[in-house]
C-alpha positions as CSV (number, residue, x, y, z in Angstrom):
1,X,-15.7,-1.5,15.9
2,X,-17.0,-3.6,12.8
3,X,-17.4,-0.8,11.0
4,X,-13.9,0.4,11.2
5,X,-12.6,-3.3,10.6
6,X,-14.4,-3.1,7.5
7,X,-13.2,-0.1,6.4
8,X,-9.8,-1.4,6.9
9,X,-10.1,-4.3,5.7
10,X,-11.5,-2.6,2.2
11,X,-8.4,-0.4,2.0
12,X,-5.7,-3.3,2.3
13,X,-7.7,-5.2,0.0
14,X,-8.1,-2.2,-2.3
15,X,-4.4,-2.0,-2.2
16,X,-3.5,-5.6,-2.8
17,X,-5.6,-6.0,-5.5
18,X,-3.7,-2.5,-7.3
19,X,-0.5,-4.1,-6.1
20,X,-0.7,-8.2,-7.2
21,X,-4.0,-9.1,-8.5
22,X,-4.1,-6.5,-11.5
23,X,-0.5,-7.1,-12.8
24,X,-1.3,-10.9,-12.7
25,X,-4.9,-10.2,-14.7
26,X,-3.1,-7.7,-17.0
27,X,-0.5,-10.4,-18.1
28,X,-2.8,-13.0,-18.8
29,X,-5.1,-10.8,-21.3
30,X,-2.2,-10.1,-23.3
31,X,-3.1,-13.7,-24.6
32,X,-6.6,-12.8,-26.2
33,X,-5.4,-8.4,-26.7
34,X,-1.9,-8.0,-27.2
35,X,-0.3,-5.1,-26.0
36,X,-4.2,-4.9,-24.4
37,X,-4.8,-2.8,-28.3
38,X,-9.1,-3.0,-28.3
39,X,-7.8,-3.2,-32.3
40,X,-6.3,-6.4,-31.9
41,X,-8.5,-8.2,-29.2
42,X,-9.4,-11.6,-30.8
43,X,-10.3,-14.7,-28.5
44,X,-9.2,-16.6,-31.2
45,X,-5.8,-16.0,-29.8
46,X,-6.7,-18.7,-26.9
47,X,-5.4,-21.4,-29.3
48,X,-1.9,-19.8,-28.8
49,X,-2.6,-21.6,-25.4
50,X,-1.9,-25.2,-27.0
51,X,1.1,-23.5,-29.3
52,X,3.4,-23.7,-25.9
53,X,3.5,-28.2,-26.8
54,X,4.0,-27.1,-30.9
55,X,6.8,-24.3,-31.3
56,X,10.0,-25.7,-30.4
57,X,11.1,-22.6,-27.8
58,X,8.1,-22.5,-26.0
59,X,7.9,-26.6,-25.8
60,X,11.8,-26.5,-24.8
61,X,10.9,-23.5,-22.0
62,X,8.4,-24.9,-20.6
63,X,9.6,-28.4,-20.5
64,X,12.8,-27.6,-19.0
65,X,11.0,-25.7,-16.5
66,X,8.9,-28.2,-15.6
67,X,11.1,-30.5,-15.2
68,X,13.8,-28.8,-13.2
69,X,11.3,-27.5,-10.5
70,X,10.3,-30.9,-9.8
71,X,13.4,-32.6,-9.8
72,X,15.0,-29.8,-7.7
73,X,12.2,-30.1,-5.4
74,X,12.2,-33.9,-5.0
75,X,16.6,-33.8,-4.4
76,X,15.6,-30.6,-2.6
77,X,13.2,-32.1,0.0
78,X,14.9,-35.0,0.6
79,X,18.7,-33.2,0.9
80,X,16.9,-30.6,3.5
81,X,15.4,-33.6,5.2
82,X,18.3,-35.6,5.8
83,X,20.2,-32.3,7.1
84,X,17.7,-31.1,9.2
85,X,17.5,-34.7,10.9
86,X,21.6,-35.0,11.2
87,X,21.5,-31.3,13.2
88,X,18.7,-32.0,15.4
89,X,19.5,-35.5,16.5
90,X,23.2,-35.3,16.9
91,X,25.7,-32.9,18.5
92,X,29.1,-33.0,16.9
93,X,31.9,-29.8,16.3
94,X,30.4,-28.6,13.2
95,X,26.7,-28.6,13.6
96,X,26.0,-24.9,13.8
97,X,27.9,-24.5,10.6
98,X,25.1,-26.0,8.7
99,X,22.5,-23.5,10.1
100,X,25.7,-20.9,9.1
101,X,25.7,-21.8,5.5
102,X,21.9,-22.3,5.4
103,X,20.6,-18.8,6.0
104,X,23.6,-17.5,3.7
105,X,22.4,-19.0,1.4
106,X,18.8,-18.2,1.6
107,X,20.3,-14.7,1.9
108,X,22.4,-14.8,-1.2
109,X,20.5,-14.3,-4.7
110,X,20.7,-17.1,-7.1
111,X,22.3,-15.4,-9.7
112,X,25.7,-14.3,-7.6
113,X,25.9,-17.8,-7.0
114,X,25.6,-19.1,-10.6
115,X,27.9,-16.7,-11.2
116,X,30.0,-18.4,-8.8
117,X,29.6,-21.8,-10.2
118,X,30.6,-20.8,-13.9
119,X,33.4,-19.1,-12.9
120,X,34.1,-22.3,-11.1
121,X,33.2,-24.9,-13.6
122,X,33.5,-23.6,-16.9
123,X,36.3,-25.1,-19.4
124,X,39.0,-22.7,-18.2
125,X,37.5,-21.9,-15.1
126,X,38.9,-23.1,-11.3
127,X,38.4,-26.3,-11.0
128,X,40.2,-27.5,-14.5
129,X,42.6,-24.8,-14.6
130,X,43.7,-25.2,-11.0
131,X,42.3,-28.2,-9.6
132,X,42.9,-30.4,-12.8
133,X,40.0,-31.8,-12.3
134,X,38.1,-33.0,-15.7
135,X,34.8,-32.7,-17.4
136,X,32.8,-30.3,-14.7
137,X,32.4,-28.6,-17.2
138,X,30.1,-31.1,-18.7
139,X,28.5,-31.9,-15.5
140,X,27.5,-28.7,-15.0
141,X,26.1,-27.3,-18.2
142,X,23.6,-30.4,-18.5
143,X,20.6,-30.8,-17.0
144,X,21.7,-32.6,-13.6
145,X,24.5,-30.4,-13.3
146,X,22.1,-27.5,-13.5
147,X,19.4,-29.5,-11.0
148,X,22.6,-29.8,-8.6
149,X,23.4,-26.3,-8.6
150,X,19.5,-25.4,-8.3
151,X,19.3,-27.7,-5.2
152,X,22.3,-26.2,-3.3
153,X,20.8,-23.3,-3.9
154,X,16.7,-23.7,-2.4
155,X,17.2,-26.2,-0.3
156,X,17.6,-23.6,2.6
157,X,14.7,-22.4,3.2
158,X,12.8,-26.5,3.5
159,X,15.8,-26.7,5.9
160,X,14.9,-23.9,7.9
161,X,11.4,-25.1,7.7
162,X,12.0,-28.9,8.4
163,X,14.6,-28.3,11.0
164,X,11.7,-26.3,13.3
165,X,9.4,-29.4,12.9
166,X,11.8,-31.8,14.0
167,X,12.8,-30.2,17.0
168,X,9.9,-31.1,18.6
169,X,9.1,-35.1,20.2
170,X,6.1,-36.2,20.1
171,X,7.1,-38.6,23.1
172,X,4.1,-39.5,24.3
173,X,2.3,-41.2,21.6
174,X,5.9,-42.6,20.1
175,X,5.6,-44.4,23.6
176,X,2.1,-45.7,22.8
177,X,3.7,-46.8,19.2
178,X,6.5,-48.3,20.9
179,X,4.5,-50.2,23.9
180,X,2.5,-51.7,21.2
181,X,5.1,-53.5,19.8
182,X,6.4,-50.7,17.1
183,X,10.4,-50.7,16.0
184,X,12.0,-47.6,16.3
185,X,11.8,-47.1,12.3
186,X,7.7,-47.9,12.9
187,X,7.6,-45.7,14.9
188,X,9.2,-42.4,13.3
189,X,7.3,-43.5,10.1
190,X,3.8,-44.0,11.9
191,X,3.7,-41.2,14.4
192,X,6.4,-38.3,13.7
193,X,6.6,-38.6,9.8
194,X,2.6,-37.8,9.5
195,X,2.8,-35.1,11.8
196,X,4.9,-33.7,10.2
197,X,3.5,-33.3,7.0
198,X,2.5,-29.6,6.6
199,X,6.0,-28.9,7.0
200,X,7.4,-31.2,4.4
201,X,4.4,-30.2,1.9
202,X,5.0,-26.3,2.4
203,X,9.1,-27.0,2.2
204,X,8.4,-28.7,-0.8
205,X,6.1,-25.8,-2.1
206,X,8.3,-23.1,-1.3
207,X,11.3,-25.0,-2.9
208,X,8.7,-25.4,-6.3
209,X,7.3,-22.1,-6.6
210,X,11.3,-20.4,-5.8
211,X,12.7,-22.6,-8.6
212,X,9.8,-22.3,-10.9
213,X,9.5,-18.3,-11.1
214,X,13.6,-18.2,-11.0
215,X,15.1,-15.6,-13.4
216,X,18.7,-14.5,-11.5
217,X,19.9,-18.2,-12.2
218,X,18.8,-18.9,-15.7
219,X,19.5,-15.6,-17.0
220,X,23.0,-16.2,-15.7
221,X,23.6,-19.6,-16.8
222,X,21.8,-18.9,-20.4
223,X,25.2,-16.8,-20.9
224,X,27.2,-19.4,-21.8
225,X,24.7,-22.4,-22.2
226,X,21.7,-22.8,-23.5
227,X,18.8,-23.7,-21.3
228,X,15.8,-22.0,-21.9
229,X,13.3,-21.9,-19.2
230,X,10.1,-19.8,-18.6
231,X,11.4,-17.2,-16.6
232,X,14.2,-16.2,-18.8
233,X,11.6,-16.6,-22.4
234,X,8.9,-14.8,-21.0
235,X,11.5,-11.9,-20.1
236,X,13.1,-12.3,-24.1
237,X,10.1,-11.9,-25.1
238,X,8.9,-8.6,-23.7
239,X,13.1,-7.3,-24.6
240,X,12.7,-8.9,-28.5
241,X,11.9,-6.7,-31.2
242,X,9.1,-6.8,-32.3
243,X,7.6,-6.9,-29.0
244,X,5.5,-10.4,-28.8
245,X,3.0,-9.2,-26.1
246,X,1.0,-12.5,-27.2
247,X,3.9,-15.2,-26.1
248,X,4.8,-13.4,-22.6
249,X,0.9,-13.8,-21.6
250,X,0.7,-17.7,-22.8
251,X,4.3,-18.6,-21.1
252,X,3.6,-16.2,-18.1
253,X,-0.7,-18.2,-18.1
254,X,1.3,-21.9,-17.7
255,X,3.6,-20.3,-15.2
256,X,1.1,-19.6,-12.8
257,X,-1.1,-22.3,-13.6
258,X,1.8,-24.9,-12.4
259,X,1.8,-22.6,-9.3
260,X,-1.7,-23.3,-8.5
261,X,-1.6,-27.3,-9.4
262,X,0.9,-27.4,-6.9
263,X,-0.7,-25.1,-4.6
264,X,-3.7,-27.5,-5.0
265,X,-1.9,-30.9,-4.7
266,X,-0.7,-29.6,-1.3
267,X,-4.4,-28.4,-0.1
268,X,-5.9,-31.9,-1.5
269,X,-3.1,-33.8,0.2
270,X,-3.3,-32.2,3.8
271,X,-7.3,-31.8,3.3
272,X,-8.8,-31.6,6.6
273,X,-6.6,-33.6,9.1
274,X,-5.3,-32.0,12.2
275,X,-1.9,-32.5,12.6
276,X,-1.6,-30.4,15.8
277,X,0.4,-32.2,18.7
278,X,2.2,-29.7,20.9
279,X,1.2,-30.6,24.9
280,X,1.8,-31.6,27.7
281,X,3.3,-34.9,25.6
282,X,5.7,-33.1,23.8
283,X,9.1,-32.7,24.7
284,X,11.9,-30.9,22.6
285,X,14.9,-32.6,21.1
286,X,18.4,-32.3,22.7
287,X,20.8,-33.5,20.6
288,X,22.6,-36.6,21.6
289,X,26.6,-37.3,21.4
290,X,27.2,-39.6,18.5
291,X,30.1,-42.4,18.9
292,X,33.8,-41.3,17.8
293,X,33.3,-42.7,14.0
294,X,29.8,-41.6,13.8
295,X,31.1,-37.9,15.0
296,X,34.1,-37.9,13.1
297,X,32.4,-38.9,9.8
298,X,29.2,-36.4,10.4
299,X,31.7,-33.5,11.4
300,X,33.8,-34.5,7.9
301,X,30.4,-35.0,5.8
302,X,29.1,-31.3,7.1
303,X,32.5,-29.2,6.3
304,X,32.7,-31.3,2.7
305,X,29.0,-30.0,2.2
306,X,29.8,-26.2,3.5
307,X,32.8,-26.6,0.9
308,X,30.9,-27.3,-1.6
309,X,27.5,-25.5,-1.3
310,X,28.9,-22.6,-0.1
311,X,32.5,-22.5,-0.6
312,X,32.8,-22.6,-4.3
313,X,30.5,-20.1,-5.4
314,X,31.3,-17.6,-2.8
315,X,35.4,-18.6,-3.0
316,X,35.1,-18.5,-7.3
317,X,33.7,-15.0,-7.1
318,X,36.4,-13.8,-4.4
319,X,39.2,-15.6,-6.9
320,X,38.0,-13.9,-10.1
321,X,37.8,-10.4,-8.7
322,X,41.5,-10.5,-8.9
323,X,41.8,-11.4,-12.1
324,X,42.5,-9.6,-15.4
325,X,40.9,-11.9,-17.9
326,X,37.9,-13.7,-18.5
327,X,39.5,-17.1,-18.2
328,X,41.3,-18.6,-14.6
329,X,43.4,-20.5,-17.4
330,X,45.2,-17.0,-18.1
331,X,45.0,-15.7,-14.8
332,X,47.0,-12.7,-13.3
333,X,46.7,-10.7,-9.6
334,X,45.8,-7.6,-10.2
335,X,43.7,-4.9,-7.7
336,X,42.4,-2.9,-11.2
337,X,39.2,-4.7,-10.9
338,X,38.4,-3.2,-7.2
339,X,40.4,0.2,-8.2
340,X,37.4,0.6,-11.3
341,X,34.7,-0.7,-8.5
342,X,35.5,1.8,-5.8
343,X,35.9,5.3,-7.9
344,X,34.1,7.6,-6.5
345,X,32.2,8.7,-9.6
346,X,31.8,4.9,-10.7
347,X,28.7,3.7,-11.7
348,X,28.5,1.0,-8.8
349,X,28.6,3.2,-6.1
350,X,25.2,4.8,-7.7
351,X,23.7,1.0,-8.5
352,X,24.3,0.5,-4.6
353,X,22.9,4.1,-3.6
354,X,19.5,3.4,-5.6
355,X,19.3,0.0,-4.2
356,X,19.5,0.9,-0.5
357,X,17.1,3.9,-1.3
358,X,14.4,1.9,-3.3
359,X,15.1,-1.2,-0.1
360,X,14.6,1.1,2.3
361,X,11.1,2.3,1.1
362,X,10.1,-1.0,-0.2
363,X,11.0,-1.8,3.6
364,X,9.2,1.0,5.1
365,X,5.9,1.1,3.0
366,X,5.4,-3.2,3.1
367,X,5.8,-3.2,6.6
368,X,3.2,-0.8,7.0
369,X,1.2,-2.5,4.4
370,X,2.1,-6.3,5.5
371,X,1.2,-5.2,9.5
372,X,-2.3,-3.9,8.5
373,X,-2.6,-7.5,6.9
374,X,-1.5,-9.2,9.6
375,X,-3.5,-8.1,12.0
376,X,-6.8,-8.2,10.0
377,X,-6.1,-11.9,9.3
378,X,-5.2,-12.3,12.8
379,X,-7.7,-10.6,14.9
380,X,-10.4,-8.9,12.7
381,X,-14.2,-10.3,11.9
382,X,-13.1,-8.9,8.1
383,X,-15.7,-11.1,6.2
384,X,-13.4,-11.0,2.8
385,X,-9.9,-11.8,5.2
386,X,-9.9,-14.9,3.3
387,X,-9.4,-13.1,0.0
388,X,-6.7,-10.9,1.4
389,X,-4.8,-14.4,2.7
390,X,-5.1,-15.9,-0.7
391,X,-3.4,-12.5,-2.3
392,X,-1.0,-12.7,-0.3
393,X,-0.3,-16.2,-1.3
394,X,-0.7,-15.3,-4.9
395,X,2.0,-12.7,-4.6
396,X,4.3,-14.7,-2.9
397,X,4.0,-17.5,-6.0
398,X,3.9,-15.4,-8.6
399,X,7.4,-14.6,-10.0
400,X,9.3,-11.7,-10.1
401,X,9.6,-11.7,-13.9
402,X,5.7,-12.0,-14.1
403,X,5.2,-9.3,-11.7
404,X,7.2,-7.2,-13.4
405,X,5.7,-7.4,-16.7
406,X,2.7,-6.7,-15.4
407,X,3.8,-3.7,-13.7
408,X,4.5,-2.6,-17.1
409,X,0.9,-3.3,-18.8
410,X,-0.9,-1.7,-15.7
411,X,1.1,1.6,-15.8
412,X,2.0,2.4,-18.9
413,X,-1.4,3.5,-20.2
414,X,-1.9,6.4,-22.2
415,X,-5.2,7.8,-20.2
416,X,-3.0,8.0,-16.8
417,X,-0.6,10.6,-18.5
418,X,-3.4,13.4,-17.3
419,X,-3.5,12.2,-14.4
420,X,-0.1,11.9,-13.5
421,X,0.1,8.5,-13.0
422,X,1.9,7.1,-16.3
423,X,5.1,5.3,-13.6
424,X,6.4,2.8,-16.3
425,X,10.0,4.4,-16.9
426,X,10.2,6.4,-12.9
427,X,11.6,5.0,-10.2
428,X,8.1,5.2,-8.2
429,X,7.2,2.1,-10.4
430,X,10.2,0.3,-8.8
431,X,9.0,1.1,-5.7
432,X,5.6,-0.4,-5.8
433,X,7.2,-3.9,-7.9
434,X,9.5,-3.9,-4.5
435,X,6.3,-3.3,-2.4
436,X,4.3,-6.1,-4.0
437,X,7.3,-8.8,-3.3
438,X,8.2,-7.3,0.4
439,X,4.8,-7.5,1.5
440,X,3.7,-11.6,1.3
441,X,6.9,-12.1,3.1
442,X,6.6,-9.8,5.9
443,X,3.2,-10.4,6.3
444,X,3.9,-14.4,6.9
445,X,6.9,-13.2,9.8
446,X,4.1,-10.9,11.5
447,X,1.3,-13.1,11.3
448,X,3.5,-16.2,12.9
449,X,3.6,-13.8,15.7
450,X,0.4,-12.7,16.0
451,X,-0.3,-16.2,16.4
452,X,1.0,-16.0,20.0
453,X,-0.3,-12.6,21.2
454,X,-4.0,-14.2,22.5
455,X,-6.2,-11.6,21.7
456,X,-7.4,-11.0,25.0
457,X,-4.2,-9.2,25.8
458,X,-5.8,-6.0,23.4
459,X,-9.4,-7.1,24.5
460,X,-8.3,-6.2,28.0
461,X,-6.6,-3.3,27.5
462,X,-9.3,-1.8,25.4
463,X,-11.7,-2.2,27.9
464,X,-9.4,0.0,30.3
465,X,-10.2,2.5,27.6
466,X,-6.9,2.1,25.4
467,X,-8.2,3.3,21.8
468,X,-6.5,1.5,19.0
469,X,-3.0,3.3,18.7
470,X,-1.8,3.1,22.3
471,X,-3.3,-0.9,21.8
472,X,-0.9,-0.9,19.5
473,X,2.1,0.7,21.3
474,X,1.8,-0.6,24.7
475,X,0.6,-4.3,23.6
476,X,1.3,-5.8,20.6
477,X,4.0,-4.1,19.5
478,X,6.3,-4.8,21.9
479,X,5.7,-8.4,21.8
480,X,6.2,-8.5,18.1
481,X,9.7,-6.9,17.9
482,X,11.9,-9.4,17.0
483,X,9.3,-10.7,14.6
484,X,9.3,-7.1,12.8
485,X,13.1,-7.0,12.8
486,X,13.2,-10.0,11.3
487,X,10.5,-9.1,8.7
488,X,12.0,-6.1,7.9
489,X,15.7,-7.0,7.4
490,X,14.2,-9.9,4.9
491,X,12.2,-7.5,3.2
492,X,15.1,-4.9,2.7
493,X,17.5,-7.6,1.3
494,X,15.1,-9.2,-0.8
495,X,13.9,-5.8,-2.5
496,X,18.2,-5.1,-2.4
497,X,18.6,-8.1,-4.9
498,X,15.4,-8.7,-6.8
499,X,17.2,-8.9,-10.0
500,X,14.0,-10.2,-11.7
501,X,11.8,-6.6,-11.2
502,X,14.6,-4.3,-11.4
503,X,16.3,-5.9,-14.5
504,X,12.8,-5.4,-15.8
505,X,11.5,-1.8,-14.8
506,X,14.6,0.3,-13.8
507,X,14.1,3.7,-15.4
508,X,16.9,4.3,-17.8
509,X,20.3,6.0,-16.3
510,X,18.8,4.6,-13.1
511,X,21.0,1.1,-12.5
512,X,20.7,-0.8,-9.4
513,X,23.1,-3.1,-7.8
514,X,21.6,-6.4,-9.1
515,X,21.3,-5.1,-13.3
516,X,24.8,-3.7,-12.7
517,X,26.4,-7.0,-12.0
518,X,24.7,-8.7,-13.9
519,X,25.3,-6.3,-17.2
520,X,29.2,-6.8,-16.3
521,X,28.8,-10.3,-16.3
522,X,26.7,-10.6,-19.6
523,X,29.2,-7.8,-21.0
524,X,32.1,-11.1,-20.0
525,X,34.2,-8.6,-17.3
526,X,34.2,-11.9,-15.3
527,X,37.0,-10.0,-13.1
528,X,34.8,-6.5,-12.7
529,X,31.1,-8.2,-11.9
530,X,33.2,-10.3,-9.6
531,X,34.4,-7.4,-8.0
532,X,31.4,-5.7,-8.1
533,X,29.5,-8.9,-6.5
534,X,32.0,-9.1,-3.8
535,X,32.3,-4.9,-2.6
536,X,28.3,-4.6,-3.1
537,X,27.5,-7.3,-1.2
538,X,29.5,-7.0,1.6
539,X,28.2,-3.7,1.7
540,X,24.8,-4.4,2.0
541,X,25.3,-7.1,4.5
542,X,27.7,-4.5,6.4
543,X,24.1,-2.5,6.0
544,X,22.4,-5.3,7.6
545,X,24.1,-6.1,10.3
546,X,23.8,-2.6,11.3
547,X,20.3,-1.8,11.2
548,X,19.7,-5.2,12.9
549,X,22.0,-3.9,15.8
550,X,19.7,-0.2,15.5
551,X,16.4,-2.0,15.6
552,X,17.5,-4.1,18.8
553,X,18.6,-1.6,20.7
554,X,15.6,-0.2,22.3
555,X,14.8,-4.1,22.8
556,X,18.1,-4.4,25.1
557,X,18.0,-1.0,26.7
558,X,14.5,-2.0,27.6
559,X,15.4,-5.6,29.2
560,X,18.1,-4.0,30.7
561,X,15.7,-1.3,32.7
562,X,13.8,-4.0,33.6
563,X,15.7,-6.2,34.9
């Protein structure tokens, strides 16, 4: 048995290491060997290091990145916070529509809904030509306009994180806070705010490191404003002619290195407490009927915020499709845009047939992968499972645009031409990029469920002689279904709209949904990449939906036997 764990826990690290470790190592030598050219290797490149606080675009990149992640994160945290407390502690008519607009949100890809915001907010966009109202124009293409739209736009998934903390009372030792003479407000910041403080320090970190590594919402925004931030730099750089291998390694070396101070703050500031206090004491939150104002204002408050967060973006995209120009200002109906969209021979329809295709694999393959993971972190003796946990963590904070680049520096080498392995410029390339991201993410789902399967479940049944597959079958995998639904759906949309990897490794003639909007947008058909955004999308959530009814089918049909 412990040989076989080893054996297998060898492989996935053997392929995690080929799939994250090596692009990240590839990236950063290109500081010290440029286009990793023996000829040119010279460590006394590593001043280029202290260049990023001298040259003005790299200073303006990587202060503008800096400071947006942390200032999204901070209004991030603290938006999430107070919107997770409203929907667990009250009940009032619109409640579920902020759990609605949430996961649509966390769903939708941040450049559709920059998109949505400059159609919205530009000088002759919606909301002067229509709306009359003044100077959003000037909010939004400044640096708190941008931090706005950057919040509305991560705070979702601290919500989602925040929101399954608080439903849970610690009512038994806010009693003992309370019987000791503690006011209410004592007592939530005493005895439930510490508690909780794992979730608010990984909702924090997952709002950092999303904001940090994003490319789909300053590439957009960079098209008609100029805000240069990491992401988007390191990305010009690789696209530039000439080529500057040299400045992609030193942006993409402080990119990851504010990953990992963050990564470390939150380690150093959890440390080695136990913050564990689900028993018998522990009761879950039913939400309590506010008075008339209070339910009135809340239900007011929550459709203003759907409007806003959700409604403009989506609602600006829906209102441009329509349109023959560039500009709301001269705006005219007209169906041309979807006509162009929907030919048969157009070249969306292909974008959207290469997506699903590369999803699907990406899908297939990284749950594969991310279950093997899973389980050795979750029930193997695997004396390196440590190592394969931090890679896993190291691919889910290292950006797409990173990723990417490496991608290109590990398989575009001249000595794997013999052996058949040169990918840079193939779809397979793609496919492994879209592996890399799926896999952290479906791994986290499947573990969180693992977490509940006690291992003596598959200790029993493998002393009844059940070898490892029918384990498998009869056991765990059963148990784990809605968790693998779940993982899998999130891996195929996340690989569907990864504009970061594809934009950077999609073969040429080989467009994908996200580059094919986004090229329409950059190309100014406002009207068409509306379009576009509007039939693709719906398409692929249409796709969703029903694989997510496929994949719980044999759940139902199986309840329904039993019961």
């Amino acid at each position: 048995m412990k040989f076989r764990e080893n054996i297998a826990g060898s492989l996935v690290l053997a392929i995690l290491t080929i799939l994250v470790l090596l692009p990240l190592v590839m990236v950063l030598l290109q500081v010290v060997c440029p286009g990793l050219t023996l000829s040119k290797l010279d460590l006394g490149n590593l001043s280029l290091v202290l260049d990023v606080f001298v040259r003005p675009l790299w200073k303006k990149a990587f202060i503008n990145s800096a400071a947006m992640s942390l200032c999204t994160t901070a209004a991030g945290l603290l938006l999430a916070g107070v919107l997770a407390h409203i929907r667990v502690k009250y009940d009032f008519p619109l409640a579920k529509l902020l759990d609605i607009v949430s996961w649509i949100l966390m769903i939708m890809p941040s450049f559709i809904l920059a998109q949505g915001w400059v159609y919205f907010a530009s000088g002759n966009g919606i909301a002067r030509s229509w709306l009359g109202i003044e100077g959003m124009n000037n909010f939004l293409f400044s640096f708190p306009g941008l931090v706005t739209v950057m919040v509305l736009c991560k705070y979702p998934m601290a919500y989602v994180a925040i929101k399954g903390a608080l439903e849970w009372y610690p009512a038994r030792l806010v009693h003992a806070a309370r019987l000791n003479g503690a006011t209410p407000f004592k007592a939530w910041t005493s005895v439930q705010l510490p508690l909780c403080m794992p979730t608010y320090f990984s909702a924090a970190m997952l709002i950092f490191m999303d904001t940090v590594g994003d490319y789909g919402m300053s590439s957009t925004i960079t098209a008609v404003y100029s805000f240069p931030t990491l992401p988007y730099t390191i990305y010009s750089a690789i696209c530039s002619s000439p080529v500057r291998f040299d400045m992609a390694g030193v942006l993409s070396l402080y990119l990851v290195v504010m990953i990992v101070i963050a990564m470390g703050l939150q380690f150093y500031a959890m440390g080695r407490k136990r913050f564990d206090y689900l028993d018998s004491g522990t009761e879950q939150v039913v939400p309590r009927k506010a008075g008339t104002g209070a339910t009135a204002l809340l239900t007011v408050f929550c459709g203003l915020f759907s409007l806003v967060a959700l409604g403009i973006p989506v609602g600006s995209n829906f209102i441009m499709s329509f349109s023959d120009s560039f500009s709301i200002e001269k705006f005219r109906f007209t169906l041309d845009n979807y006509q162009n969209v929907l030919q048969m021979d157009g070249a969306l329809l292909t974008g959207v047939k290469h997506s699903l295709t590369l999803a699907a694999v990406a899908a297939v393959i990284g749950l594969l992968v991310g279950f093997a993971v899973a389980y050795i972190l979750t029930y193997s003796q695997f004396k390196l499972k440590r190592l394969i946990d931090m890679l896993t963590l190291v691919a889910m904070a290292v950006p797409g645009v990173v990723l990417g680049i490496g991608y290109i520096f590990v398989w575009n080498q001249k000595w794997l031409q013999p052996l058949g392995l040169n990918l840079y410029g193939k779809p397979s390339i793609l496919v492994l990029a879209s592996v890399a991201s799926a896999v952290p993410l479906i791994n986290r789902v499947l573990v969180g469920g693992m977490s509940k399967v006690p291992q003596e479940l598959l200790t029993a049944s493998q002393v009844q002689g059940a070898r490892l597959g029918r384990r498998l079958k009869t056991v765990l995998l059963p148990l784990l279904h809605s968790s693998m639904v779940s993982a899998v759906l999130a891996a195929f949309g996340g690989s569907v709209f990864n504009l970061a990897i594809t934009t950077i490794l999609y073969p040429p003639n080989y467009s994908t949904l996200p580059v094919y909007i986004s090229d329409s947008y950059n190309d100014l058909n406002f009207g068409y990449a509306a379009a576009a955004t509007i039939v693709g999308g719906t398409f692929i959530v249409a796709i969703m939906l029903l694989l997510e009814v496929i994949l719980n089918t044999g759940k139902r049909n199986r309840y329904a036997d039993h019961t």
